[in-house]
C-alpha positions as CSV (number, residue, x, y, z in Angstrom):
1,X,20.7,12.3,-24.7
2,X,23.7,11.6,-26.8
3,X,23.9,15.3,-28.0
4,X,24.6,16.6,-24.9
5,X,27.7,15.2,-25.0
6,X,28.3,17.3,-28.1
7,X,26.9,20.6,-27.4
8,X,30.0,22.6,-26.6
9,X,27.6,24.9,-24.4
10,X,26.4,22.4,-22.1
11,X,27.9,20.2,-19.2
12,X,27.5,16.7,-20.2
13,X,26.2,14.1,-18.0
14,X,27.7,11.1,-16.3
15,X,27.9,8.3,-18.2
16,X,25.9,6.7,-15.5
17,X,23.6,9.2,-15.4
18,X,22.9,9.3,-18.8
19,X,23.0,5.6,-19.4
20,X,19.7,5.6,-16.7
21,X,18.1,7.8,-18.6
22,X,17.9,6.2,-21.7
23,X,16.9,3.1,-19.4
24,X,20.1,1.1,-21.0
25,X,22.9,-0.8,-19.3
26,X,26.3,0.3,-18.9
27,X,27.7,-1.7,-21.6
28,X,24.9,-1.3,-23.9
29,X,25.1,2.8,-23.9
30,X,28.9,2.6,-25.0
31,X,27.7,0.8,-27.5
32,X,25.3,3.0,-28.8
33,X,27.4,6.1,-28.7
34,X,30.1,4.7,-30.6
35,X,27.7,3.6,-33.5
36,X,26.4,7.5,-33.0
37,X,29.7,8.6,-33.3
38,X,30.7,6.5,-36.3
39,X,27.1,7.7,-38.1
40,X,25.0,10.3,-36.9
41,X,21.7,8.7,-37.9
42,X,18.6,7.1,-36.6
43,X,19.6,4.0,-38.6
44,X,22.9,3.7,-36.5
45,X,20.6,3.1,-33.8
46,X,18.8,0.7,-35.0
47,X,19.7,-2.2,-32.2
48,X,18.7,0.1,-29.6
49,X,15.2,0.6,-30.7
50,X,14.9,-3.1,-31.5
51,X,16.9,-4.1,-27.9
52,X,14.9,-4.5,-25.1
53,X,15.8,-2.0,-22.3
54,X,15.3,-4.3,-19.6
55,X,16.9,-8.1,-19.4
56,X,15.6,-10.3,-16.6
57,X,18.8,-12.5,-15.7
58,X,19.1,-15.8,-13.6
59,X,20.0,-13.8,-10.5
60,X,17.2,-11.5,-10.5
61,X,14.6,-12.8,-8.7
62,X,17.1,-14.2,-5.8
63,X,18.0,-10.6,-5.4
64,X,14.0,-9.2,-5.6
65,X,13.6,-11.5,-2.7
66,X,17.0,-10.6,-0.6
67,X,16.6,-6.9,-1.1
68,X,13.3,-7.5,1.0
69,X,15.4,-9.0,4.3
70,X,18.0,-6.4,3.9
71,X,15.8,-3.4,3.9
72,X,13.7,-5.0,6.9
73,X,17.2,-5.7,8.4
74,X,18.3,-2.1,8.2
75,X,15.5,0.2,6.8
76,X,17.1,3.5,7.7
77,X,20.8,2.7,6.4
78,X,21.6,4.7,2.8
79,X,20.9,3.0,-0.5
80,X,24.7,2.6,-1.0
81,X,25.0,0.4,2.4
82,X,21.7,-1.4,1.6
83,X,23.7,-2.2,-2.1
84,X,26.4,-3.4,-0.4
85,X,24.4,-5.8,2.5
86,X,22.9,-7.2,-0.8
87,X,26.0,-8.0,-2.3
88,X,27.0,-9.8,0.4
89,X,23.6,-11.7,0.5
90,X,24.0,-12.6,-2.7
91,X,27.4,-13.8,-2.0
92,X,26.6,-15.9,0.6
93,X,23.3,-17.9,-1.5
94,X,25.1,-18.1,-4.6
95,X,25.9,-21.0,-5.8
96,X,29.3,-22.4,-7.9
97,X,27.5,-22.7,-10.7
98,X,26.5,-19.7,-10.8
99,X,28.4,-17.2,-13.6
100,X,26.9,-14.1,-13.3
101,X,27.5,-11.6,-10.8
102,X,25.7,-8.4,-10.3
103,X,27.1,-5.5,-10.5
104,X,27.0,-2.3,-7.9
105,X,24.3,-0.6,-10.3
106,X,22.2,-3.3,-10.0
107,X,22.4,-4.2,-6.9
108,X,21.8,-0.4,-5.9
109,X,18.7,-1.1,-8.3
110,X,17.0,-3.5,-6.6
111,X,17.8,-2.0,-3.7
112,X,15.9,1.2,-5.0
113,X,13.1,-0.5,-6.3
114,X,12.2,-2.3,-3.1
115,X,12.5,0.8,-1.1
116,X,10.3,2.6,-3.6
117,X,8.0,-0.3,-3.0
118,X,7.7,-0.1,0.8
119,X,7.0,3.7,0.4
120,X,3.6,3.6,-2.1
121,X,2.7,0.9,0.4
122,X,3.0,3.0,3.3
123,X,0.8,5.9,1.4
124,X,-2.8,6.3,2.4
125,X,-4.8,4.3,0.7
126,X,-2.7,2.0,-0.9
127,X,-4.3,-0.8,0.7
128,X,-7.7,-0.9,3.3
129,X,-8.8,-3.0,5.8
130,X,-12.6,-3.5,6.2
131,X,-12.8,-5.2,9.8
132,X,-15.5,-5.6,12.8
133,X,-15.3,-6.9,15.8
134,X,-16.9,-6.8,19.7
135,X,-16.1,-3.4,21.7
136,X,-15.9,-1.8,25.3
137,X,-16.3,2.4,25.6
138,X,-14.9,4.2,27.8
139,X,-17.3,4.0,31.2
140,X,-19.4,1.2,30.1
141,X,-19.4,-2.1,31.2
142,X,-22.0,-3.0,28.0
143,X,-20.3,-4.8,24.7
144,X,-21.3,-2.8,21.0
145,X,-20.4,-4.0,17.9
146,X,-17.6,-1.9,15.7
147,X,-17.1,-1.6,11.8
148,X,-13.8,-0.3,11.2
149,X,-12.0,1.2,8.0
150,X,-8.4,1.3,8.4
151,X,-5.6,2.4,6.0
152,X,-3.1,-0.1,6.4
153,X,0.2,1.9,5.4
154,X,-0.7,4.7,8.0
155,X,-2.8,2.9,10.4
156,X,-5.6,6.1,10.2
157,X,-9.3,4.8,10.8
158,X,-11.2,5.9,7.3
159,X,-14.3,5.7,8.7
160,X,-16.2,3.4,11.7
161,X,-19.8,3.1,13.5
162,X,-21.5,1.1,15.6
163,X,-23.7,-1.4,14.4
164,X,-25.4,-5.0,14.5
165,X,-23.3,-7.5,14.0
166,X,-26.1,-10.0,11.9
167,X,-26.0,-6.7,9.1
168,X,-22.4,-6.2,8.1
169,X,-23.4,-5.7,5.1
170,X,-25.2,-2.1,6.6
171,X,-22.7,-1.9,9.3
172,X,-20.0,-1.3,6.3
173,X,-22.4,1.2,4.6
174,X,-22.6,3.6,7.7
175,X,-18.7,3.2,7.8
176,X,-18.5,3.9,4.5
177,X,-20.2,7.2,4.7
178,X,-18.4,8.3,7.9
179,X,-15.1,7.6,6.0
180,X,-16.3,9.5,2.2
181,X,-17.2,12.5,4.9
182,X,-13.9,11.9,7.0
183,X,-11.9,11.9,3.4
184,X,-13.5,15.0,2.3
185,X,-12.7,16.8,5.0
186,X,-9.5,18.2,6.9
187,X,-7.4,16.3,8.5
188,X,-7.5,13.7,5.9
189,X,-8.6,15.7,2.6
190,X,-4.8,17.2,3.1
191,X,-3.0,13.4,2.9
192,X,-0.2,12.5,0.6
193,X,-2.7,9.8,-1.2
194,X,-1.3,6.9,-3.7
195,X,-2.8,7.4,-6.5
196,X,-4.2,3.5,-7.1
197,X,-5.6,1.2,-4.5
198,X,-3.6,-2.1,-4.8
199,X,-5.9,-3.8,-2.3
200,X,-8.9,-3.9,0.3
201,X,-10.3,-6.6,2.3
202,X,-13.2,-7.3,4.2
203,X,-14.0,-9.2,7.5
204,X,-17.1,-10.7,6.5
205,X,-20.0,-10.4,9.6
206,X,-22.8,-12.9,10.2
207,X,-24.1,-12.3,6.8
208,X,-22.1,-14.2,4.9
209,X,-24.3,-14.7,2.1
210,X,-24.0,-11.2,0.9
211,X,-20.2,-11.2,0.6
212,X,-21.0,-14.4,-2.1
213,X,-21.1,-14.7,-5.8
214,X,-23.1,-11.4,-5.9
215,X,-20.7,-9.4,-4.5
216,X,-17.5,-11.1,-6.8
217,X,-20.0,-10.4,-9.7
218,X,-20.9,-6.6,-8.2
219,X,-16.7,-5.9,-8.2
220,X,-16.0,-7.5,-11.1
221,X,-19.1,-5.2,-13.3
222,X,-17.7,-1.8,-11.4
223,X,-14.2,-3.1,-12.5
224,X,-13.0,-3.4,-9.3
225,X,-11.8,-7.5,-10.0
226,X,-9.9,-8.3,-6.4
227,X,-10.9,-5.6,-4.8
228,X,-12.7,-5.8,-1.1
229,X,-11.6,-9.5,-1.2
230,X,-13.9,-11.6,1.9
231,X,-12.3,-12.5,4.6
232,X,-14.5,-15.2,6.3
233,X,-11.5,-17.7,8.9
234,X,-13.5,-18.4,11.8
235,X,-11.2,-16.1,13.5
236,X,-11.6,-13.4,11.2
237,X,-12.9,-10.3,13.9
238,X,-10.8,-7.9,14.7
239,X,-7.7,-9.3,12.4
240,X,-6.6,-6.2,11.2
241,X,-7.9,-4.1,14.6
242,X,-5.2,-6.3,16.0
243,X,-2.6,-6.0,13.4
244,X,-2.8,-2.2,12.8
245,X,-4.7,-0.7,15.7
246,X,-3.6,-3.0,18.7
247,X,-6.0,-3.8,21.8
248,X,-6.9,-0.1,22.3
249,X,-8.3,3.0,20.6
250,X,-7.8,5.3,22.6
251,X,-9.8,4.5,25.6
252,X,-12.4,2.1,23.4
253,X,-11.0,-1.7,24.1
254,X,-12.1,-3.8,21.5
255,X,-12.8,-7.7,22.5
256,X,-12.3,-9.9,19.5
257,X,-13.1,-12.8,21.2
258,X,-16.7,-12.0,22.5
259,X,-17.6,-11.1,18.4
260,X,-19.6,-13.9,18.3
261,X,-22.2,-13.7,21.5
262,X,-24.7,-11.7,19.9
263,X,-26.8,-12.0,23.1
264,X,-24.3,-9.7,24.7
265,X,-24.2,-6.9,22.6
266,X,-26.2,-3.8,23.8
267,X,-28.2,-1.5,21.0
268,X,-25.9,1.1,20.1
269,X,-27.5,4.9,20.7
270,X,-26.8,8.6,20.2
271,X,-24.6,9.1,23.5
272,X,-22.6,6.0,22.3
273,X,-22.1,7.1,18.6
274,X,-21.0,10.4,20.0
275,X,-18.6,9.2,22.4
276,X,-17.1,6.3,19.9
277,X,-16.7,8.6,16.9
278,X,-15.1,10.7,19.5
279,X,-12.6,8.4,20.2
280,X,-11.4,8.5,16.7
281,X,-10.9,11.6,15.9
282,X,-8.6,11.7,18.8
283,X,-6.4,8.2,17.9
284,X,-6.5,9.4,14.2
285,X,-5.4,13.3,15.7
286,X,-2.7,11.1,17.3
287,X,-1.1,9.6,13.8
288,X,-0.9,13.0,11.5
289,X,1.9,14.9,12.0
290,X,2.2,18.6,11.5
291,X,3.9,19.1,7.5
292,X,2.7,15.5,6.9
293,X,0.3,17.0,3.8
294,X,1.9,16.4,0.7
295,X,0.8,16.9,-3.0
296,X,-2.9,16.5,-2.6
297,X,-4.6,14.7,-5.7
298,X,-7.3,13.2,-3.5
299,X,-8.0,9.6,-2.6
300,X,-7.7,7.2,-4.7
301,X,-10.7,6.3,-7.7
302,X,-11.0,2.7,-6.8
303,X,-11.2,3.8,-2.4
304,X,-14.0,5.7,-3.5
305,X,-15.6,3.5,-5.7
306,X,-15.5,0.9,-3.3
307,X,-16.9,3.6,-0.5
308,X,-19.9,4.6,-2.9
309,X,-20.4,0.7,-3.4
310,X,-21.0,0.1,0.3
311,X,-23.5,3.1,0.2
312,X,-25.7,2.9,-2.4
313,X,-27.6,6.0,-2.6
């Protein structure tokens, strides 16, 4: 980097510039370009190798936290606005006491990290929602029971059947297969996927005893420690149906509150499968965009090992 600004031949960089891409402060890359300039040697920069590149300092975690409110408070204002709303934040919590004062760069920082954030969590399958609760379809008065598999950055339904809701355990494993076919397949084989699944959860059914010990041991020997974490309030059903879907799918109405009168449900059949699948395709044809494909390295590893868990062959 600091040859650049010698080579008669090229256009140097900003100082700026080339201070973030040697991952130094401001201060700290005049420093190390004078002792460069003073002796053109690796042992002139010895401090830099030995200097760590990144110092956490008292305000730091303050502005982690206030970069959060000021991107919810104006997500589509520019990162140089969003800097300055965090300035003033900061301004406003600081304290006398407090000496430092961050600068523009690093406000502009956090600013950028916490907007980088929000977009890997709105990838597909970043994080997936494993949920089940009590159903209408469309020209029915009977009540099924759905298993659901819902990205939670784009609100797409993975994969989803119809099942009993005493076997969650094989309710999840038909889901699971209609999503590792759904993935595999256009639309969603053509997502913009993150490349690591940060989390997944799972509304636990009336079979509680499978989500137990054997299942934390089961994660933890496919290395999947966290992952497909049990989710077992008793007013677990349809949590995340609520939170990403709504009331609706289309014209299915789910019914969280009747999840637990098992008397109720009617046996699920061909007709219904048809119809209820149906009614995905046509919410999920509803969320993807024309041009929304991006660079296509597939779904995530730990999506699918969690997917070929649920559906042991």
């Amino acid at each position: 980097m600091l040859l650049k600004f010698e080579d008669p031949n090229a256009i140097p960089p900003t100082v700026d510039r080339a201070a973030e891409d040697a991952g130094l402060s401001l201060n700290r890359y005049y420093e190390v370009h004078a002792a460069w300039r003073a002796s053109r040697s690796l042992v002139s920069l010895g401090t830099f190798a030995k200097s760590p590149r990144n110092r956490t300092l008292s305000y730091h975690a303050d502005l982690a936290k206030l970069a959060v409110d000021v991107v919810d408070a104006a997500p589509s204002e520019s990162v140089r606005k969003q800097a300055l709303s965090l300035g003033e934040a900061y301004a406003r919590k600081r304290k006398p006491k407090d000496k430092d004062t961050p600068s523009y760069n690093t406000l502009r920082k956090f600013v950028e990290n916490e907007r980088r954030r929000r977009a890997v969590a709105m990838q597909p399958g970043n994080a997936v929602m494993f949920d089940c609760c009590a159903c209408q379809l469309p020209h029915s008065d009977e009540i099924f029971f759905a298993f659901l598999i819902i990205d939670k950055g784009s609100r797409l339904v993975l994969g989803a059947w119809l099942y009993d809701i005493g076997d969650s355990q094989l309710g999840y494993s038909f889901a699971a297969a209609n999503a590792i076919e759904r993935i595999s397949s256009p639309p969603l084989n053509g997502l913009p996927w993150a490349e690591e699944m940060e989390a997944s959860e799972v509304v636990v059914g009336l079979d509680a005893d499978f989500w137990g010990a054997k299942h934390e041991e089961s994660m933890r020997s496919l290395k999947l420690d966290g992952q497909l974490r049990p989710v077992t309030s008793s007013r677990r059903f349809g949590i995340f149906i609520r939170q990403l879907i709504g009331d609706r799918m289309g014209r299915v109405k789910f019914l969280p509150g009747q999840s637990k009168n098992v008397d109720n449900f009617a046996e699920e059949g061909v007709d219904e499968m048809i119809r209820f699948l149906a009614e995905v395709d046509a919410y999920n044809a509803g969320l993807i965009e024309a041009g929304t494909e991006g660079e296509n390295w597939g779904a995530p590893a730990a999506l699918l090992d969690v997917l070929n868990y649920l559906t042991p062959s």
